[in-house]
C-alpha positions in Angstrom: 26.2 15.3 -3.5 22.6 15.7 -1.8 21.0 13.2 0.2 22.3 11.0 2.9 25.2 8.7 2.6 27.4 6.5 4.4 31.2 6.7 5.0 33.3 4.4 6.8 35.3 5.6 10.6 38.7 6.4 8.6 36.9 8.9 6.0 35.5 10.5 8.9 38.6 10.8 11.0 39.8 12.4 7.7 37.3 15.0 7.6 37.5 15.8 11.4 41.0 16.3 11.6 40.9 18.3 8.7 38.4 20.4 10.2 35.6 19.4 7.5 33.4 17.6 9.4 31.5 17.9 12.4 30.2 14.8 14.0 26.8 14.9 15.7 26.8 12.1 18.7 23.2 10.9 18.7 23.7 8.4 21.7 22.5 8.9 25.1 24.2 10.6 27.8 25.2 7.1 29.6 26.7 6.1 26.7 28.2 9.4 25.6 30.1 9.2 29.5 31.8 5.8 28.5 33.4 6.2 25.2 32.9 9.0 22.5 35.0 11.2 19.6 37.3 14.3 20.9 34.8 16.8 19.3 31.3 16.3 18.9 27.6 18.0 19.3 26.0 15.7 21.5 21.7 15.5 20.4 20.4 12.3 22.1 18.0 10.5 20.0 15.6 10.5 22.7 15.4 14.5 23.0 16.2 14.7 19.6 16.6 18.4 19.1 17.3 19.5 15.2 18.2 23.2 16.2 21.3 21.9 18.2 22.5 20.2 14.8 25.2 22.7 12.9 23.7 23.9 10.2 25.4 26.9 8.3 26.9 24.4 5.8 30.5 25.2 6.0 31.2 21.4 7.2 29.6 18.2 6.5 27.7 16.5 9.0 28.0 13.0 10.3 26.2 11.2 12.4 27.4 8.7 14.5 25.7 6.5 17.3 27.1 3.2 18.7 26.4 0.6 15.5 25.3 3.3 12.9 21.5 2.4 12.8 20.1 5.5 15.4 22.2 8.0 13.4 21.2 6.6 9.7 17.5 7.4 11.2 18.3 11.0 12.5 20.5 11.4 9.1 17.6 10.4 6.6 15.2 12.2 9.1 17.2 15.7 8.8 17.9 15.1 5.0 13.8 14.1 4.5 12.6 17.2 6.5 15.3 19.5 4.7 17.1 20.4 7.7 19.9 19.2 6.4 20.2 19.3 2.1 23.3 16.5 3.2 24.0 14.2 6.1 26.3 11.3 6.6 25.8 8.2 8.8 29.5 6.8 10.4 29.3 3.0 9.2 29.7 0.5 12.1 29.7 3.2 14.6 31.5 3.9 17.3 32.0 0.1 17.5 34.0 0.1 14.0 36.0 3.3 14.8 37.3 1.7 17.6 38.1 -1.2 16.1 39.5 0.6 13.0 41.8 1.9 16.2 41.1 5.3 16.3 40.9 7.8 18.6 38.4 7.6 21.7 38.1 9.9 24.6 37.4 7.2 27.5 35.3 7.7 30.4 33.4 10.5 32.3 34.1 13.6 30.0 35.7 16.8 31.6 33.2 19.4 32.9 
């Protein structure tokens, strides 16, 4: 399926432990230091940088931010501009993953 779509934190926890999925943290760097995913590309939205984004399409892409409404813009951005012929936006965002209760990595992350 082509275009952007939504999919809620346990469909992407799916995908990422699975290896399918790559998730592309667009939240800035103070927020990334509080709370993020295990494995993530980190592309603030404010430096917003679409060659950092992995694009050789082996996995699907899903953006994720703190609510879900910075990534659905960078996901219909890369889908409209054809960097991207699929994106997905993480529903609720970080804030309904952890509620969902899954997975964060807490604090400053490891240099």
């Amino acid at each position: 399926m082509a275009g952007m779509s939504e999919v809620p934190p346990a469909t992407v926890h799916q995908w990422l432990q699975a290896g399918e999925a790559v998730a592309v943290d667009v939240r800035e760097h103070e927020e990334v230091a509080q709370a993020r995913l295990k494995d993530f590309v980190h592309v603030p939205m404010s430096a917003f940088d679409p060659a950092l984004i992995p694009t050789d399409g082996t996995k699907k892409v899903v953006f994720v931010c703190a609510r879900g409404q910075r990534s659905e813009q960078i996901g219909h951005y890369v889908v409209g501009s054809g960097i991207l012929p699929e994106a997905y936006n993480m529903a609720g965002g970080l804030i309904a993953w952890h509620e969902a209760g899954l997975p964060l990595d807490l604090g400053p992350p490891a240099s």
